[in-house]
Every structure is written in C-alpha cells, then in structure tokens.
N, C-alpha and C positions, 0 to 999 in steps of 0.2 A: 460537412453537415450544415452550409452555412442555407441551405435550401429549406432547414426545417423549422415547422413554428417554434416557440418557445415551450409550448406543452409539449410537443414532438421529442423536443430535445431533453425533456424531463424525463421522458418514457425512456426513453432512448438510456441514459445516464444514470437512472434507478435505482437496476437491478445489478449491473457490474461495480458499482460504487458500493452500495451497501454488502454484495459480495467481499468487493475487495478488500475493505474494513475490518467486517467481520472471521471471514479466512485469518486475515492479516494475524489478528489476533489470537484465536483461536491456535494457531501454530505456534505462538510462544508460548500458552498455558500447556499445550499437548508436550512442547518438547521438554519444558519444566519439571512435568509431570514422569515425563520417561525419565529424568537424571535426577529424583528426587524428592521434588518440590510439588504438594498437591493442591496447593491453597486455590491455583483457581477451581480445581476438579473440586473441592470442600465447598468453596462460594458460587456454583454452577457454571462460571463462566465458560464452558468446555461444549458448548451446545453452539450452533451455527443462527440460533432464534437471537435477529438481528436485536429485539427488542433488550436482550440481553449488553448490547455490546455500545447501542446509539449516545453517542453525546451529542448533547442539542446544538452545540455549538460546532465543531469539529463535524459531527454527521450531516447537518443539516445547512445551517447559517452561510458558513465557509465556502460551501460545494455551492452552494445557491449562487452567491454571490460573484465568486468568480464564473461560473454558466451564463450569469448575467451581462460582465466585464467581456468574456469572450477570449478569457487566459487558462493558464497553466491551470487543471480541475484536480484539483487533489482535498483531501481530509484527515480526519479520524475519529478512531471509536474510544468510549475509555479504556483504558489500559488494562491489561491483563492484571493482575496481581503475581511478581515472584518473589519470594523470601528468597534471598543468595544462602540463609544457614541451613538451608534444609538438601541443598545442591551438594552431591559428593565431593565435585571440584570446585570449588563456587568461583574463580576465574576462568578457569576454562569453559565450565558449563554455562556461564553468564555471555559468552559469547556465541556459544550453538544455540542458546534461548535467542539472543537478540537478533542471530541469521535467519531464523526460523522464519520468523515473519515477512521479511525482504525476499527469501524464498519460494515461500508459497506466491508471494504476487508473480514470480515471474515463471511459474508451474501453470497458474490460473491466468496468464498473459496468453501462454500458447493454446491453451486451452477454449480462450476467447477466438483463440486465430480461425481454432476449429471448427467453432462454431460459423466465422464468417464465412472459412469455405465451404461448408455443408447448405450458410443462406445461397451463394453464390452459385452453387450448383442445383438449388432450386428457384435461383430468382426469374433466368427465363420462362418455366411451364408455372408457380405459382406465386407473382411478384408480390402477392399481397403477404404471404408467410416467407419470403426471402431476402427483401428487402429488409425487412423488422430485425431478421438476423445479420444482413449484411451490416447494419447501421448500430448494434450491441454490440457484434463480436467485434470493431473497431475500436469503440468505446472503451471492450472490455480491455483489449489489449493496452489503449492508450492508460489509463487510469490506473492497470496494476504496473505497467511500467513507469510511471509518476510516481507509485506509492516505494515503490521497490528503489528506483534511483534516489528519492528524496529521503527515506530509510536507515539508504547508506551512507550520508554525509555525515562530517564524524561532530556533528554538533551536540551537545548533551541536549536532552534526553532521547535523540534521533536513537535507533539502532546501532548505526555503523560507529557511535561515542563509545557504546558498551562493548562494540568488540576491538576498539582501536584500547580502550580500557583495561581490557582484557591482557594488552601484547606489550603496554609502555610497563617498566619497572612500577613496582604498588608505591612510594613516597609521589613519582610522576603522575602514577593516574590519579591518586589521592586531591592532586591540588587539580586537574584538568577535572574530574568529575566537579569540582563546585561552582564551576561555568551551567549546570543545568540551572540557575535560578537567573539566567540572564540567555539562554539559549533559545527561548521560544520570540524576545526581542530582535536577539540574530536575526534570524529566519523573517520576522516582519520587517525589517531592512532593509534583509535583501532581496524579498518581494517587492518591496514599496519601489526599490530602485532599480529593478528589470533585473539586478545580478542573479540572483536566483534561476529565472529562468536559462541565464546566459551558462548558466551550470548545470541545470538539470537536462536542456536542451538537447545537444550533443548525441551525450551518452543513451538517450531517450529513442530517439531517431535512429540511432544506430543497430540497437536491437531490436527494435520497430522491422527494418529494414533487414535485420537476421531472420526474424519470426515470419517474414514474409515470403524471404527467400528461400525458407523450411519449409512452409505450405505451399508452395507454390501461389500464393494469392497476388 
C-alpha cells in the first residue's frame, strides 16, 4: 500500500479497524451474556454502533500514529464490561469470554479475504470499485490478524492472560493476574524496542499466508 496517499490510506484502514474493535468486543459481551453475565447487554454495549465502543486513545490516537510510523496497525475500543460472579463457571467461562474476541478477529480475517477476492475478480472490468476492495480486504485481514495474535499474548489484561488465568492453579493465577497494573508498560517496551513486532510477526504472516492459500488469492 506503500503507493497510496496518506488520506488513501485512511480510507483504506477505517472501516476494517473500527470493525475489528468493535466485533472484537462485542463477542466478549455476547459470549458473557450466553454463560450468564448481562452487564454489557444492561449498559448497551451489545450493538455493533462503533460510537458505542471508540476510545479516543486506543481507537484513534494509537492507529493514527503508527499509519503514520508505517508499523505494526493495531488498537482498541473500551472494554467490554464482565462481572466473573454472574458467570456459572466463572474460571472456565472467563476463558470462552476472553477467546471470544481473539476469535471473531480471525472469523472477520477470512471474511476480509472475501471480500478481496470478490475486489479481485472485479478489478479487471470495474478497477475503480475493485481495487477499493482489493486494498480493504488486505487491510481487513491484516489488522484482525494483529488484533487476534496481539490478543493472545498472555500479558495481563491481553485476552490470552485471562485464559492462561483460567488453566494455572487459583493461589498462581491470583499473584500472575496482579502484573495487569504493570501490563500495558510491558507491551510499550516491547514496542519501543521492535520485540513486539519480532513476536507478533511470524505467527501473523503465517496465517496471512493460510487465509490465502484458502482463497485462492
């Protein structure tokens, strides 16, 4: 995409990002909701109206910034609300909530692929409405496979902490869960110092190169 303006690349980054956030989210309150727990469905949050879900920092600021840098595009929305005492199992179900969301990115990953092959197979006869999708459904794929790999790193308050949480003995996760007030430091660490990427990379590219190989793209 390195061909496109910088508004180009806005359009472009948008509508799969504010997607993917929102999705993202949404599947933790839905799955919540099916094992118990209705707080987000009671505070609305159960609606796909991104305006519902934007943190100005995490939605906006962040994605900007790195679009800008010309690295790793990833975010977030605020957070779902779960109560664990309203959950019938509340270790177990604390970990199908936290899957939930890492999941749907990579449901709406393929889905994105969809869409590029549908641009892809219109871009010869109408370039001007095939390309627009060729250069989304990339995007889309790229961005929910960031949000989905980054997800699952077992750093507190990532996803993959609450379901690694979920599987250590309760005295272990007790002391591992109070690394969340020092977990979002982590992560700008090892951003600041390329490890991040050198971690999310990989595995990124690799199902990249699955979902490609599934489409035929």
């Amino acid at each position: 995409m390195n061909e496109l303006t910088l508004i180009q690349k806005i359009a472009v980054w948008a509508l799969p990002l504010l997607f993917a956030i929102t999705v993202h989210e949404v599947a933790h309150g839905w799955m919540a909701r099916r094992l118990g727990d209705p707080t987000a469905h009671l505070l609305g949050r159960l609606t796909l109206n991104p305006a519902k879900h934007i943190d100005p920092v995490g939605t906006i600021l962040v994605p900007g910034i790195l679009l800008l840098l010309g690295g790793f595009i990833f975010g977030w929305a605020k957070p779902v609300p779960v109560d664990w005492r309203n959950l019938r199992d509340p270790r177990r179900d604390m970990m199908l909530v936290a899957a939930a969301g890492p999941l749907s990115n990579l449901v709406m990953a393929v889905g994105w692929g969809i869409v590029m092959k549908i641009g892809l197979v219109l871009v010869e006869g109408t370039p001007m409405l095939g390309m627009p999708l060729v250069y989304m459904g990339g995007a889309g794929i790229f961005i929910n496979l960031i949000l989905m790999v980054l997800n699952l790193l077992p750093i507190p308050p990532l996803d993959g902490s609450k379901i690694l949480s979920g599987l250590l003995p309760p005295q272990l996760a007790m002391q591992y869960n109070r690394l969340e007030g020092i977990g979002f430091f982590i992560l700008l660490a090892l951003l600041a110092t390329g490890v991040l990427g050198s971690i999310l990379g990989p595995p990124i590219y690799a199902l990249r190169r699955l979902i490609f190989a599934l489409l035929g793209l």
